[in-house]
N, C-alpha and C positions, 0 to 999 in steps of 0.2 A: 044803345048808348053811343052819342057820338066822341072822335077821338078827343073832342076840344072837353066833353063832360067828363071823360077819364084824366084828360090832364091835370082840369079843375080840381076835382076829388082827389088827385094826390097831391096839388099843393094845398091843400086842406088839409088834411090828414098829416101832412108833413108841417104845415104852421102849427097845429094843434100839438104836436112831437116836439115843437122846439117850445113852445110857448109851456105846456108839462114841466118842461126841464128846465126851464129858463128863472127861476129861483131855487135851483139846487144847487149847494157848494160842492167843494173837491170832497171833502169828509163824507158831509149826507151819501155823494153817488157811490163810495167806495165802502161804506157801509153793505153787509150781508147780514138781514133781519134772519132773528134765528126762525129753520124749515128753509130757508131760501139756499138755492146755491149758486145765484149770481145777484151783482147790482142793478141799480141803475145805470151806473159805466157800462157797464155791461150789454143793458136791455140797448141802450145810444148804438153801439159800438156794432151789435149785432144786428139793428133794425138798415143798419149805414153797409154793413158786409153782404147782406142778406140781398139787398136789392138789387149792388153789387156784381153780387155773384149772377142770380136772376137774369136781370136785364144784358150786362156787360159780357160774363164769362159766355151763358149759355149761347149767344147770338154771336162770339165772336169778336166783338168790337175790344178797341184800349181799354185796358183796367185801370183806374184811377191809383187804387190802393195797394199798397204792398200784402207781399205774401204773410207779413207778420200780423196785418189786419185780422187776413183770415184763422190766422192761428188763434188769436188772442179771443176773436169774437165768432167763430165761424158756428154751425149747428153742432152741440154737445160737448162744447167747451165750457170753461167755468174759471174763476178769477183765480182760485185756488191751486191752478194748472198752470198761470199764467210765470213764465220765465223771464221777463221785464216791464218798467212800468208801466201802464197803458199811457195812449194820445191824452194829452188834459180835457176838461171838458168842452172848455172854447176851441179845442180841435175838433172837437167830433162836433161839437155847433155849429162850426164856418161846415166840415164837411157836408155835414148833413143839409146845412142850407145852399150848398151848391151841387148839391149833386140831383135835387130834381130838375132843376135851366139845366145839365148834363143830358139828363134822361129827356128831355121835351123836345132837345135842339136836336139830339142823338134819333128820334125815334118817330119824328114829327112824322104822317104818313108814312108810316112803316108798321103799324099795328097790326095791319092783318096779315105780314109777313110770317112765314114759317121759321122758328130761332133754328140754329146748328144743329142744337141738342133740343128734345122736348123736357119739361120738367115734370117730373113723376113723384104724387104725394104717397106717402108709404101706403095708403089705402087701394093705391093702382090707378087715380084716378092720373089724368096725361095732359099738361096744356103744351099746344103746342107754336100757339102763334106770337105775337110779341105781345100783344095785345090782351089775351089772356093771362100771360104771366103776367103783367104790370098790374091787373087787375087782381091778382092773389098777393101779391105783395103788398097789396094797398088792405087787402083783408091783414097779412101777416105785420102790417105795423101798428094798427088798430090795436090787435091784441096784444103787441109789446107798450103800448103805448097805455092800455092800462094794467099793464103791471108796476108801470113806470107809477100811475097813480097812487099805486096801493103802496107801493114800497114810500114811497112818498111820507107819507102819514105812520108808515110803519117807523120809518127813520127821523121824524120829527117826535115820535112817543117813546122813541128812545134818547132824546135828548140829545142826537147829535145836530 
């Protein structure tokens, strides 16, 4: 896969994330279908920290978002935990739509670069290049991205 078909695929993946969201209200996304223990806000909030963290912390480079981001949407958090109110949803929309042009302009020819740190899936599996992380995060919004769907439909048959 060349860098420019990886870039591709995650502004894909990331149009398809906004466009998901893009007729949910403040109510739907803050809705929690019962068995669920986070939102939509949520799924937004942590697909935006997630990559975040990935891309930005692991390699080193400027963090966009504050340390509250990480709190509120970071891995094994939950709304129920959360100590203030999240960003609105047209903050995490503008974030989220600029933060791939961050990740393209940031990483352009740098994919097969070694990050700081390597990223280790609890299974022990290890990526280590930049390249390979952006490519598991583009797998890890995928799958936030249909939960985003389900809760969706979940939260519409609940009438909100």
């Amino acid at each position: 896969m060349t860098e420019e078909m990886l870039f591709q695929q995650m502004n894909i993946i990331r149009k398809g994330t906004l466009h998901t969201a893009s007729d949910v209200s403040e109510a739907q996304a803050a809705h929690i279908p019962p068995g669920f223990r986070n939102n939509i806000c949520w799924h937004l909030g942590h697909i935006l920290v997630i990559q975040e963290f990935l891309l930005f912390r692991l390699t080193g480079e400027a963090l966009l978002l504050t340390e509250d981001y990480f709190r509120m949407f970071g891995r094994g958090t939950k709304p129920a935990d959360w100590q203030a109110a999240p960003p609105s949803l047209d903050t995490l929309r503008a974030l989220l739509n600029t933060q791939t042009t961050r990740i393209e302009e940031t990483f352009r020819s740098r994919l097969g670069e070694t990050a700081r740190r390597p990223f280790v899936l609890r299974e022990g599996v290890e990526m280590k290049t930049i390249g390979e992380i952006l490519n598991f995060s583009l797998i890890h919004e995928g799958m936030h991205q249909g939960c985003i769907s389900s809760m969706k439909l979940l939260v519409k048959e609940a009438g909100v």
